[in-house]
C-alpha positions in Angstrom: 11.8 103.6 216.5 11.1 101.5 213.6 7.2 99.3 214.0 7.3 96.3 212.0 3.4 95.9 210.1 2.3 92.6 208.9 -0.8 91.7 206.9 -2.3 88.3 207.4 0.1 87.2 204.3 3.1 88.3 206.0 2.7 86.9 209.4 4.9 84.2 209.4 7.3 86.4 207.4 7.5 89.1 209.8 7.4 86.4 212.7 10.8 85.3 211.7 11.9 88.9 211.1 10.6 89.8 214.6 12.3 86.9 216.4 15.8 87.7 214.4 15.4 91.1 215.3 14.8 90.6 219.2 17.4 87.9 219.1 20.3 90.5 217.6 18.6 93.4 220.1 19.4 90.5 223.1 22.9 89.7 221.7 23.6 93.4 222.1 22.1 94.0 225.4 25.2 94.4 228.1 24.9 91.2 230.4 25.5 91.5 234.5 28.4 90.0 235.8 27.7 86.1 236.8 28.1 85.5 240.2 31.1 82.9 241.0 32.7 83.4 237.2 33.0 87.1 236.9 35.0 89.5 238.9 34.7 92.9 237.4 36.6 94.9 239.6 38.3 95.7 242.7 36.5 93.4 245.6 34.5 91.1 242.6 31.3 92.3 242.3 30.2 94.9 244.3 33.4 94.7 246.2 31.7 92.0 248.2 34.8 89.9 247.8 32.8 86.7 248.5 32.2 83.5 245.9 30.6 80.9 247.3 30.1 79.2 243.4 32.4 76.6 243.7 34.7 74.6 246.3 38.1 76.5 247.1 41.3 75.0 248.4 42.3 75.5 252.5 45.4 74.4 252.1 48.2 75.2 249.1 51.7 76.1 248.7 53.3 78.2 245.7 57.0 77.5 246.5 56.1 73.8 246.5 53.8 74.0 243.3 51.0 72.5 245.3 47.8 73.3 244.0 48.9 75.9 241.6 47.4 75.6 238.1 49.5 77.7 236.4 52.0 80.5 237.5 53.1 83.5 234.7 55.4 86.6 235.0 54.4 90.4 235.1 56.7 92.7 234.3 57.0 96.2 236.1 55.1 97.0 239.0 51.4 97.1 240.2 49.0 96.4 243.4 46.0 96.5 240.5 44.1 93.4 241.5 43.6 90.4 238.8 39.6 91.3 237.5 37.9 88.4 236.2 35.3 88.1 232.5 34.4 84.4 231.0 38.1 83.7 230.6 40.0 86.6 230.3 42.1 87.5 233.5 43.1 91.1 233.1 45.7 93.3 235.3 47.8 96.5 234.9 51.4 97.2 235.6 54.0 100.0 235.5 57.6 99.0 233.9 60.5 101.4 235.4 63.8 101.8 233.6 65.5 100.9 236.6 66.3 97.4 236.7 64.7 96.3 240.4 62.7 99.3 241.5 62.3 100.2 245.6 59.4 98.0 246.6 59.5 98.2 250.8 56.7 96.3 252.6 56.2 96.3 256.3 55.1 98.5 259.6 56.6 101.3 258.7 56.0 105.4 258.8 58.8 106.6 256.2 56.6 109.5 254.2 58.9 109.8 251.7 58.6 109.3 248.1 60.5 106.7 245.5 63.2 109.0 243.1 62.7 107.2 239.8 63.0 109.8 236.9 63.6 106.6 234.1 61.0 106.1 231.7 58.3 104.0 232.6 55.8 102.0 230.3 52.5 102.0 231.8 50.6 98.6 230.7 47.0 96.8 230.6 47.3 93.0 229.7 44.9 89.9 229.5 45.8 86.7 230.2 43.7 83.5 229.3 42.1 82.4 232.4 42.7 78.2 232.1 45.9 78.4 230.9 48.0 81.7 232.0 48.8 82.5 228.7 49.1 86.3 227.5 46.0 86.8 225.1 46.9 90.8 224.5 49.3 93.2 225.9 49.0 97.1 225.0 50.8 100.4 226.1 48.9 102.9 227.6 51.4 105.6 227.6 55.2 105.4 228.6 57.1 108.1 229.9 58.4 109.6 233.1 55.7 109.3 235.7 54.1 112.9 236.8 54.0 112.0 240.2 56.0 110.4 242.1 55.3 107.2 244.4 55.5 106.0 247.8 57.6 103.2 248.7 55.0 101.0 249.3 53.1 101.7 246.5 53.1 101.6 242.5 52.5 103.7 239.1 49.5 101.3 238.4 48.2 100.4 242.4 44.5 101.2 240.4 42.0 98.0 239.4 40.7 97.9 236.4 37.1 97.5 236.0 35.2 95.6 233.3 31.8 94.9 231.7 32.2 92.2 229.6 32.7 94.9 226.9 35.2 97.2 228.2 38.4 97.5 230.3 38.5 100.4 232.0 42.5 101.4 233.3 43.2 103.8 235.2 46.3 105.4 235.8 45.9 108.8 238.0 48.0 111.7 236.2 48.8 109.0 233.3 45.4 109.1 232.0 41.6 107.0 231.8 42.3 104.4 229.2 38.8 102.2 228.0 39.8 99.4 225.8 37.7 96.6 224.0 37.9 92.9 224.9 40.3 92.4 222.1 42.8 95.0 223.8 41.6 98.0 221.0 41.8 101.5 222.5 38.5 103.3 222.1 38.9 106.3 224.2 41.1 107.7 226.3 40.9 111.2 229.2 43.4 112.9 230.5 42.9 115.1 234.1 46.1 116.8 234.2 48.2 116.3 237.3 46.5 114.2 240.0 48.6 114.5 243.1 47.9 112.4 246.1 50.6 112.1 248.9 50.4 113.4 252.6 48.3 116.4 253.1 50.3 117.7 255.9 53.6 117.4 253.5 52.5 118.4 250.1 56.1 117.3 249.2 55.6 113.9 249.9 53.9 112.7 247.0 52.4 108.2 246.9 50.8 108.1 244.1 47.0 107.5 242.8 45.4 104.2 243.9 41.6 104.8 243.3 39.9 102.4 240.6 37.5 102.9 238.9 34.0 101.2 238.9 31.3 100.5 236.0 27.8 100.4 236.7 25.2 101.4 234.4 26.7 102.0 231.5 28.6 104.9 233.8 32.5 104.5 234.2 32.6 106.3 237.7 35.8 108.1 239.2 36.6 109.5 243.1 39.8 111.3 242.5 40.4 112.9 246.4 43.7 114.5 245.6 46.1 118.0 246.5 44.2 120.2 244.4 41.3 120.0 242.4 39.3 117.2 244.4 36.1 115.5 242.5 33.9 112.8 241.9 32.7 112.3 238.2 30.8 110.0 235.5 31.7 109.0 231.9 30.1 107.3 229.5 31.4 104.5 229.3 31.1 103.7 225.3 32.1 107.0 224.9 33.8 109.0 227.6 31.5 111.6 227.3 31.5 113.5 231.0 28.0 113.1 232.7 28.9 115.4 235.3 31.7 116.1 237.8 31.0 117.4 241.3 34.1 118.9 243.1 35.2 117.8 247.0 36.7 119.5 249.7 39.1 116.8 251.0 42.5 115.9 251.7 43.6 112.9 249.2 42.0 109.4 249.6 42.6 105.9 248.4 39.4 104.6 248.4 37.5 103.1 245.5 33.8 104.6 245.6 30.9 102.2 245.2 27.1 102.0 244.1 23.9 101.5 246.3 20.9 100.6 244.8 18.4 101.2 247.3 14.7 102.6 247.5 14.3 103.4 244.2 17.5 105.3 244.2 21.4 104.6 242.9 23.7 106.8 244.5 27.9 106.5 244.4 29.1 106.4 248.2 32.5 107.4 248.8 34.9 107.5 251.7 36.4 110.7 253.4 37.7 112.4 256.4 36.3 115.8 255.9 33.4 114.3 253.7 32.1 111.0 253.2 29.3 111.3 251.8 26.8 110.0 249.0 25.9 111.0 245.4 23.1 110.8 242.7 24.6 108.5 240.6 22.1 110.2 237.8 23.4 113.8 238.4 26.2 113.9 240.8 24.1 115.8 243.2 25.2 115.1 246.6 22.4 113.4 248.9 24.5 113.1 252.0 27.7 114.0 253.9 29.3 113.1 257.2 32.4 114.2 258.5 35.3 113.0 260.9 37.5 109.5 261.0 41.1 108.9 259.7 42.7 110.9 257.9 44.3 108.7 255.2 41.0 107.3 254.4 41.8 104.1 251.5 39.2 101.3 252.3 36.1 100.9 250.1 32.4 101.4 251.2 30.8 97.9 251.7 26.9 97.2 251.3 25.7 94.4 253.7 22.1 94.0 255.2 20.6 97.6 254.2 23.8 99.2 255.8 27.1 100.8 253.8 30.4 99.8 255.9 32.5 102.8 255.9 36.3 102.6 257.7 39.7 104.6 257.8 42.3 104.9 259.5 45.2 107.3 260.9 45.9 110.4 262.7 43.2 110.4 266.2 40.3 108.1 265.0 40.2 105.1 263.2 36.1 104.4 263.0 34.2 102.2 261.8 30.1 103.5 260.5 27.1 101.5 259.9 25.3 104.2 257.6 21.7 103.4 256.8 21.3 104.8 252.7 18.1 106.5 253.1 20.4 109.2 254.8 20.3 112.8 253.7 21.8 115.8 254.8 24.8 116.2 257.6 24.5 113.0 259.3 27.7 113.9 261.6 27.8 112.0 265.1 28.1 114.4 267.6 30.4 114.8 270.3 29.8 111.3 272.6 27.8 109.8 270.1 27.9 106.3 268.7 24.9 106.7 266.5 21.8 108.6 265.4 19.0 108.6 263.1 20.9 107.9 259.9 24.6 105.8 261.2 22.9 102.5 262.7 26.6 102.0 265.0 29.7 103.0 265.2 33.3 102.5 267.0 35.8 105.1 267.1 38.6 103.5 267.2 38.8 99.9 265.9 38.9 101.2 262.0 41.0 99.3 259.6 43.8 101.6 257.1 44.7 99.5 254.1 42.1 96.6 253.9 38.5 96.9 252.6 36.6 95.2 255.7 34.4 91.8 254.3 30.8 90.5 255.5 30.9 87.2 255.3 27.3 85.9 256.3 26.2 87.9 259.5 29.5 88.9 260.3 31.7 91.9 259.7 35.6 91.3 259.6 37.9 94.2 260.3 41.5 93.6 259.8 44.1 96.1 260.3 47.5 96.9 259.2 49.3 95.0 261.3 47.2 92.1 261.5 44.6 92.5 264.4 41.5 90.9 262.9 38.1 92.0 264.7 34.7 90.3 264.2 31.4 92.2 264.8 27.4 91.0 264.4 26.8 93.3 261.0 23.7 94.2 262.3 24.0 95.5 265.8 27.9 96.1 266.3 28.1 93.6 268.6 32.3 92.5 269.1 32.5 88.6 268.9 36.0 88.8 268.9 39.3 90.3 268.3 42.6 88.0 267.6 46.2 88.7 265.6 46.7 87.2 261.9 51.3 86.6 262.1 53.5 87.1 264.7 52.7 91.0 264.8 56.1 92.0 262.6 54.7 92.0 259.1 52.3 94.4 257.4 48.2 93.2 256.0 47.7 95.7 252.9 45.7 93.7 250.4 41.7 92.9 251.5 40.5 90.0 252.9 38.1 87.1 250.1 35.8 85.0 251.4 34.1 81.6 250.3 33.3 78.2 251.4 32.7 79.1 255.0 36.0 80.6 255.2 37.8 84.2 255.4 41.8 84.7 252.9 43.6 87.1 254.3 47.0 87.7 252.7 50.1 89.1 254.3 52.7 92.0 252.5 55.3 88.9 253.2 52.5 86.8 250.8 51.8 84.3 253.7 47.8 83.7 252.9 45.9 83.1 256.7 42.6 81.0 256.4 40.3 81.8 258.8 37.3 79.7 259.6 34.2 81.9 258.9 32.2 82.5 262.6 31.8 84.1 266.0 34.8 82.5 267.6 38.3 82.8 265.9 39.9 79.6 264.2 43.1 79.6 261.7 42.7 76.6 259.8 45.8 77.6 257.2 48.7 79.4 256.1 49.8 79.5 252.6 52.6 80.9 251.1 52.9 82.5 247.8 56.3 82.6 247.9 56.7 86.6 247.2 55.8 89.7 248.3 51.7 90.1 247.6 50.2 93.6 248.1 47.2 92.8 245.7 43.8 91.9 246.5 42.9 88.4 244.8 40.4 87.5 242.7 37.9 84.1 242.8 36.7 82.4 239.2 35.0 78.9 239.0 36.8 77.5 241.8 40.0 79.0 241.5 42.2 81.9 243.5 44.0 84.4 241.1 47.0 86.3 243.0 48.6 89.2 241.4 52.2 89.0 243.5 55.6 91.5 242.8 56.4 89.2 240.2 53.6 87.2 238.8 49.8 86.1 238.2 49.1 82.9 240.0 45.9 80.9 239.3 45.6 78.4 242.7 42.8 75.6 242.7 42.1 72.3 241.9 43.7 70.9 238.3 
């Protein structure tokens, strides 16, 4: 380190050198993300999935144009969620050389996967927040996919995640692209063949959908797959590997997350044979716990000193109030509902595609097919349970939050307001006109859906 020495002559001198110099060290320093502006990854920030910044619309209809500031194509394919820095508006997308690839929403079961052999261009673009306009577009790789997908799903079902200085893409098998704000590469890692499908039918292969997160200066990666299970961190100026700890467990989803608590960061990640916690500093596992569904895809949540853990399929569908000072095997026991470490629990009232939300006191836990469930965050307590649709159409993307009201968006892209509170009130429901499996994003009083065919910005002109 370089001390700057003045003599009584110099002072001034070296005052205006000292106030240059902290001024260019403050200009580099990375900034956090600004609450109701920047959403810099899957959920927003933290994958809260609430903005409470500025006033959002109840009411809105794409078809109609009502309310909808600007609307732009996408090509290709992807459930990758818009993410959200100053006024960039960034997404990723997966272009098949078949003309209208399978895309089948709904309550279904079909395990099979999609047989697309064509070339496929596998894409990370930025679009200028006020106006929809394409700032920068660039290839990450194109070629025949190394996995194949599920009918539901995409190549590029992955969020990025940003710091103001990076875009991190990921696209499983494809690669870990990082790219500048500008849209330069500046480093790229490849893990070989990452195959996620159906544990009990190897054969049955649907495709990657973990994103990855940034915190720290740390680009970090849960990659629960066939063979070859970890959890790792990268630099993420660099993509040196911090470290990488392996898992035992059948391929996952989920998106891991960060708690910052006592002193201590660790990454939490969901499971069925391990959930568990991690030193974000060394990878060292802290904690495990074992049991739930066993297609585990929704993210860990932090509300009120407690991570929200829930999955679905197969004999349990939980939900866990974990406290993060845990440590060790925190399993529940046979009969148990809670213990030292998991605050409360239910066994069977678990969501399998959506991220649950805590909006104020309140945890929402919607399912598949639309049955929404309301708890006090703190206790467990059930305030309510009620059905989002007529019961016939499938809930996959997460549930946003803001104003005093709960988004919930529909396969069929039918968005259902729900007034935020203890007794269950639809006050809206919006349609986006096409199919929507992505979770949307919240920017200065503004909604940004990522649909089969297009970005939408929705919000007062």
């Amino acid at each position: 380190m370089n001390v700057l020495k003045c003599s009584g002559a110099q002072v001034l001198g070296c005052g205006l050198v000292l106030a240059a110099t902290l001024s260019a060290v403050s200009a580099q320093a990375p900034r956090g993300p600004r609450a109701g502006v920047d959403w810099p990854g899957f959920r927003g920030i933290a994958a809260a999935g609430t903005d409470d910044g500025a006033a959002l619309p109840v009411s809105w209809s794409v078809p109609d144009a009502k309310l909808v500031k600007w609307k732009v194509p996408v090509a290709g394919l992807g459930h990758s969620s818009p993410v959200i820095w100053g006024d960039l508006v960034c997404t990723a997308s997966a272009v098949s050389g078949t003309p209208d690839p399978q895309l089948k929403v709904g309550l279904y079961g079909d395990i099979g996967s999609v047989l697309d052999t064509t070339p496929h261009k596998f894409l990370v673009m930025c679009f200028d927040k006020k106006t929809g306009k394409l700032r920068w577009e660039q290839t990450a790789k194109t070629g025949v996919p190394i996995i194949k997908r599920h009918p539901k799903s995409t190549h590029a079902s992955s969020t990025l995640a940003t710091d103001g200085t990076h875009i991190i893409a990921f696209f499983g098998s494809e690669g870990l692209y990082a790219y500048d704000v500008k849209g330069t590469l500046v480093w790229r890692k490849d893990f070989g063949e990452l195959d996620s499908g159906f544990y009990m039918a190897p054969e049955a292969q649907w495709g990657f959908a973990s994103s990855p997160i940034i915190h720290n200066g740390r680009v970090i990666v849960q990659a629960d797959v066939q063979k070859g299970s970890f959890v790792a961190a990268f630099d993420v100026r660099t993509g040196q590997e911090l470290w990488r700890t392996a898992r035992a467990d059948v391929p996952t989803w989920s998106t891991p997350a960060v708690v910052s608590m006592n002193g201590r960061d660790q990454v939490i990640v969901n499971g069925w044979k391990h959930i568990g916690g991690y030193d974000l500093e060394t990878g060292k596992e802290m904690w495990r716990m074992t049991g739930g569904g066993d297609i585990p895809v929704p993210t860990p949540i932090v509300a009120h000193g407690l991570v929200f853990i829930t999955n679905a399929h197969g004999k349990m569908a939980p939900i866990f109030a974990i406290k993060p000072t845990a440590t060790g095997d925190i399993s529940l026991k046979e009969g148990e509902t809670s213990n030292a470490h998991i605050a409360w629990s239910y066994l069977r009232d678990g969501g399998y595609m959506q991220t649950p939300i805590v909006y104020g006191d309140i945890l929402y836990v919607c399912r598949d097919n639309g049955v929404l469930s309301a708890f006090d965050a703190k206790t467990g307590v059930r305030h309510y349970q009620a059905r989002l649709g007529d019961g016939r159409t499938g809930f996959s993307a997460s549930a946003v939050a803001a104003g005093g009201r709960i988004y919930f968006t529909s396969e069929d892209g039918d968005v259902h307001v729900v007034k935020a509170g203890t007794t269950y009130e639809l006050l809206a429901t919006n349609p986006l006109g096409e199919v929507a499996m992505a979770t949307p994003a919240i920017s200065e009083g503004a909604f940004l859906f990522r649909t089969r065919g297009h970005l939408v910005s929705i919000g007062e002109r």
